[in-house]
C-alpha positions in Angstrom: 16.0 28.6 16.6 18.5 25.7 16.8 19.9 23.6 14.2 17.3 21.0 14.8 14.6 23.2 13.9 16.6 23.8 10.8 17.2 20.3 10.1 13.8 18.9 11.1 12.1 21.9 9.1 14.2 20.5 5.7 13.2 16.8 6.4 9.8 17.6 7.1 9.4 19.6 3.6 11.1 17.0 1.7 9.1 14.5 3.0 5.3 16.2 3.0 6.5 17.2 -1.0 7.6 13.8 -1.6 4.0 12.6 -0.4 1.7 15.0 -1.9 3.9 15.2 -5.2 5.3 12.1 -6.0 3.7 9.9 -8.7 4.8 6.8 -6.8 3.0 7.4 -3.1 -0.2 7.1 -0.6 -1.5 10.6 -2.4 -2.0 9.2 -5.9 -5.7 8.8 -5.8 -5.7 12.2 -4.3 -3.9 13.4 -7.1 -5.8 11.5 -9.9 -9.4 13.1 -8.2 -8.1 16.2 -8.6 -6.6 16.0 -12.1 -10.1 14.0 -13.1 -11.9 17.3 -11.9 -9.7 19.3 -13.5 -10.7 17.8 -16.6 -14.3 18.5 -16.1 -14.1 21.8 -14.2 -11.0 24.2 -14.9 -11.4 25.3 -11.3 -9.8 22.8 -10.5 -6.7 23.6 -12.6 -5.2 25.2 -9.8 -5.1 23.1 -7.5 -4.1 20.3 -9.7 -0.7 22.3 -10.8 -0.1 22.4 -7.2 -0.2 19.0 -6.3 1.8 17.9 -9.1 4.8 20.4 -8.9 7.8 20.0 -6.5 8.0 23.8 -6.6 4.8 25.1 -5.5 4.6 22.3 -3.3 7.3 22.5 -1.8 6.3 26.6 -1.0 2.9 26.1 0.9 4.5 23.2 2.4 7.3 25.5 3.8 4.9 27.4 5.1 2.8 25.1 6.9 6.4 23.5 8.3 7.5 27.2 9.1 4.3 28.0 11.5 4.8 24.4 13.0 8.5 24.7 13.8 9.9 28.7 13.2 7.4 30.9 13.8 3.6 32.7 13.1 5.8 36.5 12.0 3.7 36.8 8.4 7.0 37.9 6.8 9.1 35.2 8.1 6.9 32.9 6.5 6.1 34.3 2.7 9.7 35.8 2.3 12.2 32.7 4.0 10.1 29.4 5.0 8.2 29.7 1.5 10.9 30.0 -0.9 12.9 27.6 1.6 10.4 24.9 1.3 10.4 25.0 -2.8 14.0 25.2 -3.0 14.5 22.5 -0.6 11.6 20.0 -1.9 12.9 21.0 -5.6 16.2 19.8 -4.7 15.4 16.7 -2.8 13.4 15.7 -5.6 16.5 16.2 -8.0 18.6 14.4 -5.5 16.0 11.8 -5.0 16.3 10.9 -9.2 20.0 10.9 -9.2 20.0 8.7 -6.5 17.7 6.3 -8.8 19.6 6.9 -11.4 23.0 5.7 -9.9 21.4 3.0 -8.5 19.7 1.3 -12.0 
């Protein structure tokens, strides 16, 4: 694994998180399906936490980056790429807001 990988796997998380989480992007009707089933059905509960947290985002998005770029090792992936992915997509997300906020 090269530094590359390393940087490409924390720009591909941030992104993918941004896109699926963010109020402000392309996902929004996505997001407003699933919190309008949610509403109606609380099995859809889950999956509408999901795609409105930076966090747990940011995990299964780790993970999907992690088989893409790192590697299929099962353990590699839950224990490192997971919590990787929701640290790094939590923290973009922070820097992302301070950034807006420095800039209004």
């Amino acid at each position: 694994m090269t530094i590359g990988t390393i940087i490409l796997f924390c720009i591909a998380v941030i992104g993918l998180t941004n896109i699926i989480a963010d109020p402000a992007t392309i996902f929004q009707p996505v997001r407003d399906f699933i919190a309008n089933k949610a509403e109606t059905s609380g099995a859809w509960n889950w999956l509408d936490k999901l795609v409105s947290c930076y966090q747990c985002t940011g995990f299964w998005i780790g993970i999907l980056c992690g088989m893409v770029l790192i590697s299929f090792n099962f353990f590699v992936l839950v224990f490192i790429c997971g919590p990787a992915g929701s640290f790094i997509a939590t923290w973009g997300a922070h820097y992302f807001n301070y950034l807006e906020a420095q800039s209004v």
